[in-house]
N, C-alpha and C positions, 0 to 999 in steps of 0.2 A: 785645627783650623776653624769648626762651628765655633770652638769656645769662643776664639779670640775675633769672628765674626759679632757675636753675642754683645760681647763687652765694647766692640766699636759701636755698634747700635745703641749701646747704651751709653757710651760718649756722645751720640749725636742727638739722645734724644735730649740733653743735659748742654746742647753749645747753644748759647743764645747765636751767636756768628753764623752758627748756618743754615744756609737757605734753600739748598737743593742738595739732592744726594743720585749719584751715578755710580751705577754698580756697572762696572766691564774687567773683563780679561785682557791679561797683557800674552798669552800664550797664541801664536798665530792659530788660525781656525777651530778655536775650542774655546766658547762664552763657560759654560760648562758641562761636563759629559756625565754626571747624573756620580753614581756607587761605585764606588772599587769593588766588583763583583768577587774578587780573589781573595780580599779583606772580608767582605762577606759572610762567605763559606764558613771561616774560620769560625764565626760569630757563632753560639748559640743563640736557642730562639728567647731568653731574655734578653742577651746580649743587641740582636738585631731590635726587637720592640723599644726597648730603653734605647738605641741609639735613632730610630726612627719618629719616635717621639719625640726628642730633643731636636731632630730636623724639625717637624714640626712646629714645636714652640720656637723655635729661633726665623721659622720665616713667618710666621705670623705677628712675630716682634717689628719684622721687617715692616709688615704689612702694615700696623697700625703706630708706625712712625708717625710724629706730626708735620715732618717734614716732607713735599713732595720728593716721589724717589722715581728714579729712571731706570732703566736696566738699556744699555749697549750693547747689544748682542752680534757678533759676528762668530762666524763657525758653528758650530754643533752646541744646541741645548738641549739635551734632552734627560727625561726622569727627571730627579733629582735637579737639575740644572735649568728645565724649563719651567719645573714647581716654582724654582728662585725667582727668577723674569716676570712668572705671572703674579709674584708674589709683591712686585712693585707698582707704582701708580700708571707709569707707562711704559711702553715698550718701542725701542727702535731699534730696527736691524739692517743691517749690510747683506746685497744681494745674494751672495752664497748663504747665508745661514741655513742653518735648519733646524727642524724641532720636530720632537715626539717625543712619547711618553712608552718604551716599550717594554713596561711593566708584564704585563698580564703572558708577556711570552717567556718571563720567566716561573709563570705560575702563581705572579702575585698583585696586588694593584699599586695605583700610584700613592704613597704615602707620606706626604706631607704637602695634601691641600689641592692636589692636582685634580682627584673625583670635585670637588666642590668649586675650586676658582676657575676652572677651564669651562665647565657648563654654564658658570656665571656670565664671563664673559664672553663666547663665540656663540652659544647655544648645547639645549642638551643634546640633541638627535647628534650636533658634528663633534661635540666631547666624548657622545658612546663610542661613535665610530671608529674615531683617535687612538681612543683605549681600548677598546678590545678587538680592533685588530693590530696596533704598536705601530702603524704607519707612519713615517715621516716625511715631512711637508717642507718645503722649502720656503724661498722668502714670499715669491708671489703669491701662495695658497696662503701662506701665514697671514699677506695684508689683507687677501681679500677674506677673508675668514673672520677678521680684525681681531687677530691674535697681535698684531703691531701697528701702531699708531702711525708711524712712517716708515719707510721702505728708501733705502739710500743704496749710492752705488758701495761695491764692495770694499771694506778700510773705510768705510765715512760714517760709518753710524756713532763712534766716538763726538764726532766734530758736531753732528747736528743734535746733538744729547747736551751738548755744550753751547750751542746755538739755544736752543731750548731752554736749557737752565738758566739762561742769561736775561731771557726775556719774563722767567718767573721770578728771578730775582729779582727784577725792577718792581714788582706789584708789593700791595701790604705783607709782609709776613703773617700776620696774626689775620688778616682776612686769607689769604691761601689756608692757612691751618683750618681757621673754621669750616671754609668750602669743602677741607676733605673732611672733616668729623660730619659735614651736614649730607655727605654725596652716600659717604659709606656708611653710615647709623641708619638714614634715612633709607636705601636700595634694600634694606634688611629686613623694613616693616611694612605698614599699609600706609596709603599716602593721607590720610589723615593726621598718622603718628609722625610721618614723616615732617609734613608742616608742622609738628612743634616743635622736632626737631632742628627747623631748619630756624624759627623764632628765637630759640632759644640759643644758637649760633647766632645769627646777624645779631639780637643781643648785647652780643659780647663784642663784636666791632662798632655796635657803636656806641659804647664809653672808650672807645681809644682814641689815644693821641695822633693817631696814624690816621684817622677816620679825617681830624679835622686838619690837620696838614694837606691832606690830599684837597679839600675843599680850597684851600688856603692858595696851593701851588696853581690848581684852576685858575683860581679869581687873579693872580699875579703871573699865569701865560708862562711859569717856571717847571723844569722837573722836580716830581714832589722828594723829601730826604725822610724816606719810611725807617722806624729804629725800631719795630714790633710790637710796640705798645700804644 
């Protein structure tokens, strides 16, 4: 299943056609529930590293798509499952959800991305806390935490992921692309480095065609007809 995870990302990074990407479960109350612990067991300790690392690389594939990416979460994410979630650009979940990370109660930590992208985004003091005690949180702690961008009634977080995608698809593709290489390059250094980062994107939208279309559709009171370039 990572493989063929892997190789879709790598279809997507490769469609000019697309514009948004929404990762959900079609399994009722389960976004995703982290390791087959039983599968696990079996693993020796290179067996488990070598298969933990390849989670790894495969959600950081996710991570540094150029395309915005959604994650739809209804039911249980956790481990493994909520690495996934925080591994996309935003998050929406349905009231029931829930999320932790209960790593460290099996005597180990979270291993692919979750020590680093969780304290990124909620804070570190409420990422230790998470992790070392394996607590799970449901959907209200989740928003206000802003572990999720919206908080929908339960079954709806598909629909407004799709609401969402609909309204990013309307804007430039190749300036969305740049805003994330300029949000995430740039959160990574000092904000000096990060302004040429950000030059060095805007740049780049503005030798496109989409740039002056957009100007174009203005001045003509029309919707603009963006093709990514």
């Amino acid at each position: 299943m990572l493989s063929k995870f892997q190789s879709a990302l790598d279809r997507l990074q490769d469609d000019d056609a697309a514009r948004v990407v929404i990762l959900r479960s079609v399994v009722p109350g389960v976004f995703c529930a982290g390791a087959d612990l039983k599968e696990r067991k079996k693993m020796s300790v290179f067996e488990a590293q070598k298969f933990v690392t390849s989670l790894r690389s495969t959600f950081s594939s996710l991570e540094v798509l150029s395309l915005p990416t959604i994650a739809a979460v209804e039911g249980v994410a956790l481990g493994g499952g909520l690495e996934l979630a925080l591994s996309c650009d935003l998050r929406i979940c349905g009231a029931e959800a829930t999320f932790g990370l209960p790593e460290t109660g099996f005597a180990i930590i979270p291993g692919a991305g979750g020590t680093q992208r969780l304290p990124r985004l909620i804070g570190r003091s409420r990422a230790k806390e998470l992790i070392f005690t394996g607590r799970r949180i449901g959907a209200d702690e989740a928003k206000s935490y802003g572990l999720v961008e919206y908080l929908t009634a339960a079954g709806d977080a598909y629909r407004k992921a799709l609401e969402l995608a609909k309204i990013i698809s309307n804007q430039g593709p190749l300036a969305i692309k740049m805003a994330k290489v300029a949000i995430d390059r740039g959160s990574e250094v000092d904000a000096a480095s990060g302004m040429e980062i950000e030059e060095a994107c805007y740049g780049q939208v503005l030798k496109s065609k989409d740039r002056l279309e957009g100007l174009a559709a203005f001045a003509e009171k029309r919707s603009p007809v963006y093709r990514g370039d």
